[in-house]
N, C-alpha and C positions, 0 to 999 in steps of 0.2 A: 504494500500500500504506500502511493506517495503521499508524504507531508510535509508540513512546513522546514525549511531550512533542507529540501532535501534538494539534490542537482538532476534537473534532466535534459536532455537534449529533445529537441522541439522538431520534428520534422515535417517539411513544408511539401504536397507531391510527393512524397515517398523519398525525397532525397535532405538529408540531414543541413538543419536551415542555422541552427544557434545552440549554444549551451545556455539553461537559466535556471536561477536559486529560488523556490519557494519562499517567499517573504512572507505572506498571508495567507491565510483562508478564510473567510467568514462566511455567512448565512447570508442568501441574495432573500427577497421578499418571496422572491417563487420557490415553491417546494422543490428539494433535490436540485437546488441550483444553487451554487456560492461563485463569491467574486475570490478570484484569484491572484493575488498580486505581487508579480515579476518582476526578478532583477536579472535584466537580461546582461550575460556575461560577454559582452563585446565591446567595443568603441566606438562611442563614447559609453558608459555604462547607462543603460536607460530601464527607467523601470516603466510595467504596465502592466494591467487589471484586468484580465478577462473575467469575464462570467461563463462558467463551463459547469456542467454534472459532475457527479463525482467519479464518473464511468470514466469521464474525459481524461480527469487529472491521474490516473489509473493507465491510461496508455491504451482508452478503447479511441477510433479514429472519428472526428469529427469535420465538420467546412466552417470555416471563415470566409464569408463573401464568396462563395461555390468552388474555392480551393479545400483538399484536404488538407488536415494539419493533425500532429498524435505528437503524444510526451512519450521519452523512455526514461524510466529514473537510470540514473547513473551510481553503479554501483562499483567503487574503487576497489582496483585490484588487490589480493594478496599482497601486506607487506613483504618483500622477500628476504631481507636485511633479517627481520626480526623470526624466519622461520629457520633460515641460516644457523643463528647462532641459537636456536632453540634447539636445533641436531645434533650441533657442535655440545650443548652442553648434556645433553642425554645419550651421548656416545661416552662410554665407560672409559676407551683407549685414550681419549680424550686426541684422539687425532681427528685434520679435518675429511668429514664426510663427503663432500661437494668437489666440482672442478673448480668452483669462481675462482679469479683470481684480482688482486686490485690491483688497474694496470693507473702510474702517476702521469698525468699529464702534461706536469712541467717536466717529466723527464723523456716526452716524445716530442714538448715544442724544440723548432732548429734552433740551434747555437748559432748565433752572430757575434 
């Protein structure tokens, strides 16, 4: 279920239009209808209000002005850092488990 403060990408046509943060949700006068209000994540940052169901804010497909439009919440990936060293520490040899390796950057920029 999306809610407030959650991220979704907003796609316009079927083809991926914005990223935006749930800001609000409230209770529209019509039943099963609330205003929604968007912080859309681009530039310049702008915010906006739809009035949508709650089916909508959910990722079911709806029109704007005879265009499609649908939310996908965004759901961040796996920390990986932190399952890393969650292996590392439940490996008894206490050697590491993984291939990563951490490569330094300043040691691949060229020497002048």
């Amino acid at each position: 279920m999306t809610t407030i403060h959650d991220i979704v990408l907003i796609y316009f046509e079927d083809q991926p239009f914005t990223f935006a943060r749930i800001e609000d949700i409230a209770a529209d006068i019509k039943k099963d209808w609330f205003h929604v209000k968007l912080l859309l994540l681009q530039l310049p940052l702008e915010t906006v209000t739809w009035i949508l169901k709650d089916v909508y804010i959910n990722g079911e497909e709806f029109t704007m002005g005879g265009k499609r439009m649908r939310f996908e919440k965004v759901v961040a990936p796996e920390d990986v850092t932190n399952t890393a060293s969650k292996e590392k520490k439940d490996d008894p040899s206490g050697e590491k488990s993984g291939g990563a390796t951490v490569v330094s950057l300043s040691d691949r920029k060229p020497k002048t």
